[in-house]
N, C-alpha and C positions, 0 to 999 in steps of 0.2 A: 307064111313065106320065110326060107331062114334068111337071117342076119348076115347083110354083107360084109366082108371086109373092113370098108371104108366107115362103116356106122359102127362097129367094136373099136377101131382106131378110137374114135371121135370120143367115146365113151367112155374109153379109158383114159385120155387127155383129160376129159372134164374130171372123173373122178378121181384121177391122180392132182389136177388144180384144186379142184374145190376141198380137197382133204388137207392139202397146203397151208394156202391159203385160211385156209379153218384156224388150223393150230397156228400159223402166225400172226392171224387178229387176236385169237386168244391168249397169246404168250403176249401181246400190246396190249392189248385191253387191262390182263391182271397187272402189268407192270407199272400203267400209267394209274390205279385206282393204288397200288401202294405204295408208289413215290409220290402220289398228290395227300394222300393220307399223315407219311410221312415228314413233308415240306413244311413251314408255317402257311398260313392263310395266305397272306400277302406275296408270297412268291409262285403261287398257282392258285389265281381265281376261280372262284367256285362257277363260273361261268365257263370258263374251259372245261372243269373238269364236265360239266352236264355233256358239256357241248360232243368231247374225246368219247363220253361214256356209251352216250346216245350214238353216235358216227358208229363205232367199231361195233355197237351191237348188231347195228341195221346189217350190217356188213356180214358179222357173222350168221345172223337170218338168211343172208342171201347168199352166203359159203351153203352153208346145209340144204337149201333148197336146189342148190349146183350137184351136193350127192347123190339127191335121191333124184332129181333128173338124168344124170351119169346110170342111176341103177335101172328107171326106167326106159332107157336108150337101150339098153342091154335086153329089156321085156319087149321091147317094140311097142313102147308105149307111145299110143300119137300126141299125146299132150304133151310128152318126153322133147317130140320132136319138134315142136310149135315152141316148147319152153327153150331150147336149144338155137331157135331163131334168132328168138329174143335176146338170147345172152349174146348170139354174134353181132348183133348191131350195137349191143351196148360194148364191146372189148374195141368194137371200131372203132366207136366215138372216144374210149379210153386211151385207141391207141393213138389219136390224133392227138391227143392233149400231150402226152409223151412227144408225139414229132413235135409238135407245139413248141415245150419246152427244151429240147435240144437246139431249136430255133431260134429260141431267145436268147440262148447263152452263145450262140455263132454273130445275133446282129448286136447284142450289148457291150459294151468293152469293159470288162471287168477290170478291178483293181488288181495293180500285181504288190503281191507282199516276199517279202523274203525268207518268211519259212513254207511257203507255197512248193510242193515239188517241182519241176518241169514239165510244162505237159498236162498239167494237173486240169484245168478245164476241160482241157482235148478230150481228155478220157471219160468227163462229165459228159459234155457232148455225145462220145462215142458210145456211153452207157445207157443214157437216155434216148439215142436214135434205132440202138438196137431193141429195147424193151419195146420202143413204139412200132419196127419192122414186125417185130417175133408175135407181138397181138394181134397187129391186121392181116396176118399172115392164117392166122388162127380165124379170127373173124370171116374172112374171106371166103375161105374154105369151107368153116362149119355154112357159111350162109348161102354157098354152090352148092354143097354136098343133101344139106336138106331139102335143098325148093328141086331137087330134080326129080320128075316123074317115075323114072324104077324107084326113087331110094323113097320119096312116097307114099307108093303101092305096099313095101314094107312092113307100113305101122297102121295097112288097114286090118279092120277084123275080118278074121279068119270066115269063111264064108259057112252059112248051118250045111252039115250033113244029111238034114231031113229033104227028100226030094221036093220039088216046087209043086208038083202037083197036090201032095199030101197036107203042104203045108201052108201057103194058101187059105186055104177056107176054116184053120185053124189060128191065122190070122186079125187081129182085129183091121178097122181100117185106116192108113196112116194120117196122121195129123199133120195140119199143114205145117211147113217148116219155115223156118226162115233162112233166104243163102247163106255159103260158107263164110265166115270173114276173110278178107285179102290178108295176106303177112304185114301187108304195110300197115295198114289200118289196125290189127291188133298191135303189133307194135310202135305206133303213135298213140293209140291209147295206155298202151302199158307204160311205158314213159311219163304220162300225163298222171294215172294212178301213183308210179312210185316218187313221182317229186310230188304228189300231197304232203309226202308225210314231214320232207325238207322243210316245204314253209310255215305246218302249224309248230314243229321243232322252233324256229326263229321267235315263235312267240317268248318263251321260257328266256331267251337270251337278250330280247329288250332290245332288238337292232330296228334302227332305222328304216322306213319303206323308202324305193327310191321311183317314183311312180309320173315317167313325160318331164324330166326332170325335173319338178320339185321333190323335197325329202318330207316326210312325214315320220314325226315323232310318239314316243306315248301310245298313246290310245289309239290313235289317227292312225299309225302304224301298224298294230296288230287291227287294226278294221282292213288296211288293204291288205295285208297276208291272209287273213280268213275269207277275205273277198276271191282272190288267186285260187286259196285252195278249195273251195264249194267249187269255183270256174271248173279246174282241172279236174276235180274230181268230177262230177257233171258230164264234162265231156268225154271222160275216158269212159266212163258207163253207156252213153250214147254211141260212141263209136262203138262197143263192142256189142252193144243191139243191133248195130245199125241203124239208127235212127235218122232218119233221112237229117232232120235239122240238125242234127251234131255236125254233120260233113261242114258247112256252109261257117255255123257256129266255130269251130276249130280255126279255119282257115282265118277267121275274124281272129281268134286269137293269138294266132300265131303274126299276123298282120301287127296287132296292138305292139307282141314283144319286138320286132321291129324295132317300131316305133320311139319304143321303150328303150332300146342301148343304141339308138344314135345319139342323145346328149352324153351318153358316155365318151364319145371324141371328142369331146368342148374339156379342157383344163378346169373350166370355170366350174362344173358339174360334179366334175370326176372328181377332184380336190376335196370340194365340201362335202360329198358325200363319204370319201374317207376319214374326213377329217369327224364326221357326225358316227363315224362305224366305231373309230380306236377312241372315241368319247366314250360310249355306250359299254366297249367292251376290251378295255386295256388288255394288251398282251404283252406279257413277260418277255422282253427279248433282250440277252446282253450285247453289248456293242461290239461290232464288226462278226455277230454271229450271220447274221445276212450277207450275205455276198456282194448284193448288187447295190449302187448307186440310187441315190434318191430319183433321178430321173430314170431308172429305171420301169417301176411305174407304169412311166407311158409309153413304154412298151410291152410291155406288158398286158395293158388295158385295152391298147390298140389292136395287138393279136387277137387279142379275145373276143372283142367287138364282132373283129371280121369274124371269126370261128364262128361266131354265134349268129351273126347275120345269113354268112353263106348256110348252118345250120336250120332255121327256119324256112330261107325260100327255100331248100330243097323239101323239106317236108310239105310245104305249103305244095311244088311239083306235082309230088305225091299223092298225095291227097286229088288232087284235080284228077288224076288220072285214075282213080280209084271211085271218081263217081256212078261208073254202070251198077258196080256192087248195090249200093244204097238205092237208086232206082229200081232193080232189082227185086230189094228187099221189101221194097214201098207198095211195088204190083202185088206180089205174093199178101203181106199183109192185107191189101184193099180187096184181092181174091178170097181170101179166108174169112174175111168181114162180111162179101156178100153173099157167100154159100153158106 
């Protein structure tokens, strides 16, 4: 089937981002490895630097994997298309953080200084709401544009030219299959895969676990980040079996992380566990390089809560709704077991 319009647009937005994007993690990445090179020890800990080195790489891993999706969208590659999903849900959730922060600098009252321009917030504001518009705008579109039945039909394979009758009894006979995956479900599992790698990363940096609010230190610490990432991983594998007990299992954990940042709106929580984080892993900052007020913070933390609260129940929605799939999958499996 040729290639519509709206699927070359789309294709060359990614491959025009993802090429971007490439070269300005890379042009960060070398910058930050010889100005940390450069600096003494003590004025850029070797813990930043892992930390910057590890971030930009992932990142540019996930630039180049943005190309050659961009190139496959162009082949009518279905995985192209499915991989294309993925990244709109993630530029959404990107672009919220963005609104996010435009947000916080509209309810915070920042300091006014006298070599500040006029205005000068305003246009943070205005900078920040627009990068946050211009992604979900992006996001939106790739994520209408894909799930629609002609554009679909697209990226199936091309159907055999050998007539049905012919071909047929040349044939072997097909193997039982298991359903398709929903979008949601692979994308709650891809999500689940790619923050593994986050929290064995936190091992190397020696941070604090913050687990039903108490903190765990040391040892105790990296047993619950390795505990998290086997979880996650586990279940993003299940889901993309479909495994019936992943569905249930998931919604259990996404429940847990609940759970898990409502002491984040208690002071008493929030506090200590910052105060155990810039223990663990001091950050270089000279004075009045931050903008905001110490109580800032908690606003900061408070947003984020909700983000991440309203974040989970919808997934958790999700999920529930997505349970025919896994039943589904469970008949077919218990069919194939007794033939």
């Amino acid at each position: 089937m040729k290639r519509s319009a709206g699927v070359t647009t789309a294709a060359i937005v990614l491959l025009s981002g993802s090429v971007l994007a490439f070269l300005l993690t890379a042009f960060v990445l070398i910058t930050i490895t010889w100005r940390s090179t450069a600096a003494p020890r003590s004025d850029f800990p070797r813990q930043m630097l892992i930390l910057a080195v590890l971030f930009y790489a992932f990142f540019l891993c996930v630039e180049a994997f943005g190309i050659l999706t961009g190139i496959g969208l162009l082949r009518l590659k279905n995985w192209a298309r499915i991989t294309t999903i993925v990244f709109a849900v993630c530029i959404i959730l990107e672009s919220l953080q963005w609104l996010l922060g435009a947000l916080i600098f509209r309810l915070i009252p920042l300091p006014s200084e006298p070599n500040i321009p006029p205005h000068f917030y305003l246009v943070i504001r205005a900078v920040l709401a627009g990068i946050g518009l211009l992604l979900l705008s992006i996001g939106v579109w790739w994520l209408v544009l894909f799930t629609r039945r002609g554009v679909r039909a697209q990226f199936q394979s091309a159907p055999s030219s050998i007539p049905v009758e012919f071909a047929e009894p040349m044939l072997p006979p097909p193997a039982p299959r298991v359903g398709r995956v929903p979008v949601v479900v692979l994308v709650v599992a891809i999500l689940l895969l790619a923050a593994t790698p986050g929290l064995f990363i936190v091992l190397f940096m020696h941070l604090p676990a913050f687990l039903l609010g108490k903190i765990f230190y040391g040892g105790a610490g990296k047993v619950v980040y390795v505990a998290l990432g086997v979880i996650e991983l586990t279940l993003g594998i299940g889901l993309l079996r479909l495994k019936r007990w992943s569905l249930p299992a998931t919604i259990a954990f996404y429940v847990f992380q609940l759970l898990n940042t409502l002491p984040m709106f208690f002071p008493s929580a929030r506090d200590a566990y910052l105060a155990a984080v810039f223990r663990a892993m001091p950050l270089p900052m000279p004075p009045g390089l931050f903008p905001f007020p110490p109580h800032a913070f908690d606003y900061i933390f408070d947003l984020g809560g909700v983000f991440g609260l309203l974040f989970c129940v919808a997934l958790i929605v999700l999920l529930l709704r997505s349970r025919p799939a896994f039943e589904q999958a469970a008949r077919e499996r218990a069919s194939a077991f007794s033939s």
